[in-house]
Backbone bond lengths (Angstrom), bond angles and torsions (degrees), N, CA, C in turn:
res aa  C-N    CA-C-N  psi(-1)  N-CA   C-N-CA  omega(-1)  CA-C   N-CA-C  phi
1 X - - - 1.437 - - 1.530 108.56 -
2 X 1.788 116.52 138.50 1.211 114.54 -167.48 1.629 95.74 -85.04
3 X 1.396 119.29 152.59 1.613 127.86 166.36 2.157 95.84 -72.66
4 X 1.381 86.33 144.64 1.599 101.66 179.60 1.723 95.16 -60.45
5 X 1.406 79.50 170.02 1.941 94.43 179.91 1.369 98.73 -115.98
6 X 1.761 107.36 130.47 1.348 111.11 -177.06 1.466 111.01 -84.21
7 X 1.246 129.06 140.41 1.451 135.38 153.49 1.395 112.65 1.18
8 X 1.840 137.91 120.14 0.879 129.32 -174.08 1.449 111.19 -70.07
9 X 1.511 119.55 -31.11 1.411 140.65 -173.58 2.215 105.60 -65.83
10 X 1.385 96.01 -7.85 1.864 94.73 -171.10 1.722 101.10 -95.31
11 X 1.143 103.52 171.24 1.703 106.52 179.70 2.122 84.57 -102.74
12 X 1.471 100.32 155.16 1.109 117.72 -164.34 1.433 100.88 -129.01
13 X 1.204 111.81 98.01 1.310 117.38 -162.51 1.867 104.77 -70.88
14 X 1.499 136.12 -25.28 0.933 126.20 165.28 1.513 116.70 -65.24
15 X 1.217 103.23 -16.60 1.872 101.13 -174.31 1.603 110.78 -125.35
16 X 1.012 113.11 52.41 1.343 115.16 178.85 1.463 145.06 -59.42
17 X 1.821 92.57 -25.27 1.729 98.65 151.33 1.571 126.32 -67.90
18 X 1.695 108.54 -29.17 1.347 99.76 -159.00 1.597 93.94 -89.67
19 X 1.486 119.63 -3.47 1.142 112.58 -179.22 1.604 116.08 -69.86
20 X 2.197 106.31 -36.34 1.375 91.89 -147.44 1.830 85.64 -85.81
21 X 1.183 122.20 6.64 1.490 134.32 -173.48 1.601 103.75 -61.99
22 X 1.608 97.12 -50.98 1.945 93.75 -168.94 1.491 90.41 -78.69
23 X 1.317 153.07 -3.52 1.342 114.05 170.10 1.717 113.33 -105.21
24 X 1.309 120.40 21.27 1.309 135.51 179.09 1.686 97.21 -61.13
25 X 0.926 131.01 -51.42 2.275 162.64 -176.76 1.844 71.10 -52.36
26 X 1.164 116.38 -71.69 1.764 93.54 -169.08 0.811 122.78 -52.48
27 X 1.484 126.59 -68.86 1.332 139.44 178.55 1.760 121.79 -35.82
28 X 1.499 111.62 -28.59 1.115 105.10 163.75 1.681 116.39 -77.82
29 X 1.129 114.96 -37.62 1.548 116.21 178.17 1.487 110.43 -78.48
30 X 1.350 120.28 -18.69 1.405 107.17 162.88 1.702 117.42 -56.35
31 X 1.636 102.97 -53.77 1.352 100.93 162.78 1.318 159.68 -48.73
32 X 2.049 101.75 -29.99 1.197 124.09 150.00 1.587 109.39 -58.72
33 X 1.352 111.40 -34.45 2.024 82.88 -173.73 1.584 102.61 -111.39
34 X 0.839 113.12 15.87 1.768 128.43 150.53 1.413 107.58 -65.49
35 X 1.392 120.57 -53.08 1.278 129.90 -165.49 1.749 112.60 -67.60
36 X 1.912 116.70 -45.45 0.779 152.05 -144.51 1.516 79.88 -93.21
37 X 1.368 144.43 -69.67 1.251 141.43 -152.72 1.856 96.92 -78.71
38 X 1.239 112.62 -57.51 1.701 92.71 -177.01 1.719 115.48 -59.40
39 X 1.546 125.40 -28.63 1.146 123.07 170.66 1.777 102.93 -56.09
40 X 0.935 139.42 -75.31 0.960 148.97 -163.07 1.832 122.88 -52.19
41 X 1.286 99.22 -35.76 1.493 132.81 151.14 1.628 105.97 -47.96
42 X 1.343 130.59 -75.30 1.438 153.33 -156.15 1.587 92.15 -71.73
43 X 1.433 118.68 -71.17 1.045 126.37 -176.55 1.898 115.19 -51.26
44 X 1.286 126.27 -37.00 1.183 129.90 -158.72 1.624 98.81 -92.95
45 X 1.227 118.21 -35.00 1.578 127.49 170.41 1.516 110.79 -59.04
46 X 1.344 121.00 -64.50 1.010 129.28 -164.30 1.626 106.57 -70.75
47 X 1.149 121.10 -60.45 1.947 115.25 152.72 1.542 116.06 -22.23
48 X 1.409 120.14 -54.65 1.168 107.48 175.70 1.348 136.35 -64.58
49 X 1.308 95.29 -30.25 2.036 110.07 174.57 1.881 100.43 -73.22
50 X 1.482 114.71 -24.85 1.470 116.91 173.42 1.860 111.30 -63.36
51 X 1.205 109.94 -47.62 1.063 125.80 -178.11 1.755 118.35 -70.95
52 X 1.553 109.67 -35.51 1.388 98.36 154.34 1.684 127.16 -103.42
53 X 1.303 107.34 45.98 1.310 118.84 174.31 2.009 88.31 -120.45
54 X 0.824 129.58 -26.23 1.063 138.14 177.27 1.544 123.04 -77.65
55 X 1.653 99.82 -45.56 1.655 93.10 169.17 1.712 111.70 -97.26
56 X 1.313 115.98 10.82 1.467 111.15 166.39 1.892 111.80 -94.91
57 X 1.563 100.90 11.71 1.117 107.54 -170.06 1.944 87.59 -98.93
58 X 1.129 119.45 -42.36 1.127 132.81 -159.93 1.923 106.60 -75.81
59 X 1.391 113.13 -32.49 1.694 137.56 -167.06 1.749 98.79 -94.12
60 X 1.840 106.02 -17.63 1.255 79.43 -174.83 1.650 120.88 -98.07
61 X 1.802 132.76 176.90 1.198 112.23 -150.87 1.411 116.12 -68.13
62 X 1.300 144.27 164.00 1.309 128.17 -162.85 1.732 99.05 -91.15
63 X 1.623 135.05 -9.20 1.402 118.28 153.71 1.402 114.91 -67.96
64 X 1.474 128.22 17.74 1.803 94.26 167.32 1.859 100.19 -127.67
65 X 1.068 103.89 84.43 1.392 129.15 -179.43 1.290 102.84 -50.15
66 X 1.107 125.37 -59.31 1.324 124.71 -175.33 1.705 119.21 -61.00
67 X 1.407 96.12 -42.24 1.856 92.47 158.37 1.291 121.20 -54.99
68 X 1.357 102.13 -67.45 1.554 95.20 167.44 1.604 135.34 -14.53
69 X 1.648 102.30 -60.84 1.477 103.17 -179.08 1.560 106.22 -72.19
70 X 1.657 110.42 -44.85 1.372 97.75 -170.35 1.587 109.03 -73.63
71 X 1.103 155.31 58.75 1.266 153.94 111.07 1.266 105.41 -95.25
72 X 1.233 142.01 -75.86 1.430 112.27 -175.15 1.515 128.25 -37.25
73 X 1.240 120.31 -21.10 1.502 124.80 173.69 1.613 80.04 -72.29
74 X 1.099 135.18 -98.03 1.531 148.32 -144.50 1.953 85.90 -35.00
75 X 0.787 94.23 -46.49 1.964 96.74 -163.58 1.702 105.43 -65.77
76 X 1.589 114.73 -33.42 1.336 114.55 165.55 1.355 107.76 -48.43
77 X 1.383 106.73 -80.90 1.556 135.03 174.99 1.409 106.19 2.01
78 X 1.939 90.14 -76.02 1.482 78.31 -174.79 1.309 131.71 -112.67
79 X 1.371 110.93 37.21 1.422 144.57 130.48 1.774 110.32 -27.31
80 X 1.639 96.06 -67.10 1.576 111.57 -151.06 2.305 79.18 -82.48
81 X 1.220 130.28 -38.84 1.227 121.34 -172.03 2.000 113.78 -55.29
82 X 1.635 91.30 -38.33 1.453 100.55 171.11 1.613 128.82 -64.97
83 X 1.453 99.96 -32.33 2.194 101.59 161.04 1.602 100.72 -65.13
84 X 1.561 116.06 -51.52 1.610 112.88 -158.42 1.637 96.69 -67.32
85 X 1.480 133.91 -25.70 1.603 111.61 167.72 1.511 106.23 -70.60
86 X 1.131 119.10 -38.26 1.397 116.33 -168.66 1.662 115.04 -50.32
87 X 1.077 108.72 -49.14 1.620 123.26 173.91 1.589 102.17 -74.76
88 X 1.288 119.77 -31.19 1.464 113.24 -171.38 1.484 108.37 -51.09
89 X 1.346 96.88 -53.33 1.986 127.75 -156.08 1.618 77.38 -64.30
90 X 1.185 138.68 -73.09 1.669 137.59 -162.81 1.388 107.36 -74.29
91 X 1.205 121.62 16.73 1.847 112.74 164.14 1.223 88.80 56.90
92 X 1.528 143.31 72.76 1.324 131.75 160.05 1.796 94.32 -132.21
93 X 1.149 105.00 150.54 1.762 136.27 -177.69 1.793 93.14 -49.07
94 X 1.457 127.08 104.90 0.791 119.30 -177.48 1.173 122.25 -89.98
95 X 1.455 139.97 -10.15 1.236 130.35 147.75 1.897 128.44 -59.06
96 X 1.398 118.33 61.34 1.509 97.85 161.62 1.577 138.06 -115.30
97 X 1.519 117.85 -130.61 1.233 106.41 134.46 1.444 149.58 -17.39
98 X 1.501 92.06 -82.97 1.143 108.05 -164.84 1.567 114.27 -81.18
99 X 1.204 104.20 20.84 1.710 104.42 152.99 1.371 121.98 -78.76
100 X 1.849 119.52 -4.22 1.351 115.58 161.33 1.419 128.52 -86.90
101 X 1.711 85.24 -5.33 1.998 88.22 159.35 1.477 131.81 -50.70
102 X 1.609 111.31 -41.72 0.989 139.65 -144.64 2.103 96.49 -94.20
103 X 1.250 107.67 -10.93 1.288 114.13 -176.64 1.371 111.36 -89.86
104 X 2.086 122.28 -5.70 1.462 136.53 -149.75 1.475 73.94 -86.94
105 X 1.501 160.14 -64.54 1.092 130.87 -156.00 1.624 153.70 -70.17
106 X 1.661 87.09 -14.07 1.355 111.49 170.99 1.765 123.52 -112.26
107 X 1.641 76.23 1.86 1.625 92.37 157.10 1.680 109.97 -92.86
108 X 0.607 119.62 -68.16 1.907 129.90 -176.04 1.831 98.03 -45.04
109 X 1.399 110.37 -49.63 1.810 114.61 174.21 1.593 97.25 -72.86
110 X 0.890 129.81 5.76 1.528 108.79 167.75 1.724 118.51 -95.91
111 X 1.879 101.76 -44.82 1.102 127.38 163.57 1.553 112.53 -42.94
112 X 1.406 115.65 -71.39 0.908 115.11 176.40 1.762 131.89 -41.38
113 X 1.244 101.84 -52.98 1.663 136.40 164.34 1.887 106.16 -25.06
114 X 1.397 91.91 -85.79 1.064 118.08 160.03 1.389 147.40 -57.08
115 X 1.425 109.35 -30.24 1.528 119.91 -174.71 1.654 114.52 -74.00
């Protein structure tokens, strides 16, 4: 007579390696969306402080010209600092492309600024 089959979901105290083996598959995807939520966190904060460096560029009086520009530079800046965490947090090659993403906010506050 065969012994019953325990619940795949139970720890199996005769097999205790192969047990802690099947939840190894979590632990990596816990980490993938560990990774995914502080990037996204880092990235979404720091855009926003881009974006009000950008509209205080736009609110401020139109004699200080030079403020003006220098926040939209600062708002690019750290525009382009917010892709380089983004790739930082995921171990990805931080020089590429998509560091001209990071230039859309002090581009659009300039337009705006100016336009």
């Amino acid at each position: 007579m065969t012994e019953p089959r325990r619940p795949r979901h139970l720890l199996d105290p005769a097999d205790l390696h192969r047990s802690h083996l099947a939840t190894q598959g979590t632990q990596h995807s816990l980490s993938t969306v560990q990774r995914w939520v502080m990037s996204v966190l880092v990235v979404t904060t720091i855009v926003h402080f881009s974006l009000g460096l950008a509209i205080a560029a736009v609110v401020i009086d139109d004699s200080r010209l030079d403020a003006r520009i220098g926040l939209n530079v600062i708002a690019a800046v750290t525009g382009v600092m917010a892709v380089l965490a983004g790739r930082a947090i995921h171990g990805k090659q931080l020089l590429s492309p998509w560091l001209v993403l990071g230039l859309v906010p002090g581009i659009v506050g300039a337009a705006v600024t100016f336009g």
